[in-house]
C-alpha positions, 0 to 999 in steps of 0.5 A: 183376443182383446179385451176392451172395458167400458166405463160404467156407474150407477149411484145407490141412495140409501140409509142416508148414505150415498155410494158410487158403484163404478168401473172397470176402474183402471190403476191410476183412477183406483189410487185416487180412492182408499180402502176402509179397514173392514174390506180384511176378507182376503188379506189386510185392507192395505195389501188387498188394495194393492192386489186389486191395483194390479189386477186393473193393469192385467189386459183382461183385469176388470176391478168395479167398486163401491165408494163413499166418497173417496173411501173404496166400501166394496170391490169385485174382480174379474182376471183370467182363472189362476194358473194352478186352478182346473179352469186354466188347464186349457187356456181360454182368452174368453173365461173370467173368473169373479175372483172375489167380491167383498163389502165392509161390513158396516156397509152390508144391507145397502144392496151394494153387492147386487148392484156392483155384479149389475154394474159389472155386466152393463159393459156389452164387451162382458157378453163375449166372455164366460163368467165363472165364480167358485164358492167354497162355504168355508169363506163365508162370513157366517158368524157376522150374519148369523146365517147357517151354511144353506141360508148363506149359499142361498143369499150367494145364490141370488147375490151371484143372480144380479149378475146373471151367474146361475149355479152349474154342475161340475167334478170339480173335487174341491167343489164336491167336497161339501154339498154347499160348495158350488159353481156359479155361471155366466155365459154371454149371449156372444160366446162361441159354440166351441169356448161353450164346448171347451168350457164343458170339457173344464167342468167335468175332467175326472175321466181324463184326469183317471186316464193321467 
């Protein structure tokens, strides 16, 4: 399957501030940018701006971006499922996993978020795939926002909506192992019948995996 990437932004005016929302940015356009110091959810803002460069250079990578000005504000990526991960175990050209989307901190409040997932779905090639994005609510950010656990998962909830990712049930043991923890899915109006089918057979695994 190839993976062609069209080139998309939208500019947000808010609060005094102007941030570029752009992307699928390839290796060589994202170094001409830097990262601000509160993008650290992940690993350190130098180390996670290294691993998004080498995301963009993966046939499948997609990395979108928040910038003020040359300052990188917030991310997301979109790579194939990590090997280790249940949604590898049968390979899938057409399934992409939101692998994360982060906002520094002192740029919350802008819409940045919402507005990088709609800019990460204005690419018609994104209704060929499954989008797929897992959370866990022990990588929620609960102690800056003051949001108990169900009003986090609910503000993820309508985040993950501008993308057009809905919840979606699965036995999936890390995602059942909190009532919080849940799967989020997009599935483009041009994928295949059988991916569909093949993607519902990754949901639900506990009687093959009883079977093994």
């Amino acid at each position: 399957m190839e993976h062609p990437k069209t080139y998309h932004q939208q500019k947000i005016q808010k609060n005094g501030k102007s941030i570029m929302v752009e992307g699928p940015l390839s290796t060589k356009e994202l170094e001409r940018y830097y990262f601000d110091n509160g993008l650290k959810a992940f690993r350190p803002p130098k180390k996670q701006y290294e691993a998004i460069k080498s995301i963009a250079d993966f046939p499948e990578g997609r990395i979108i971006v928040a910038r003020d000005e040359d300052k990188i504000v917030g991310y997301a990526t979109y790579l194939h499922p990590d090997p280790l991960e249940r949604w590898s175990k049968i390979k899938m050209d057409d399934l992409l996993e939101l692998g994360a989307i982060e906002v520094s901190n002192d740029y919350r409040g802008l819409g940045i978020g919402s507005t990088i997932l709609k800019v990460s779905m204005m690419d018609e090639h994104m209704e060929k795939y499954i989008i797929i994005t897992t959370e866990y609510y022990w990588h929620w950010d609960m102690e800056s926002t003051r949001l108990n656990v169900w009003q986090y998962r609910k503000l993820m909830e309508t985040m993950m909506g501008y993308g057009g990712l809905k919840p979606m049930s699965t036995d999936d043991p890390e995602i059942m192992s909190h009532p919080a923890n849940c799967l989020l899915v997009r599935i483009g109006k041009d994928v295949l019948e059988e991916s569909i089918e093949t993607f519902n057979s990754l949901r639900f695994m506990g009687r093959d995996d009883l079977i093994l």
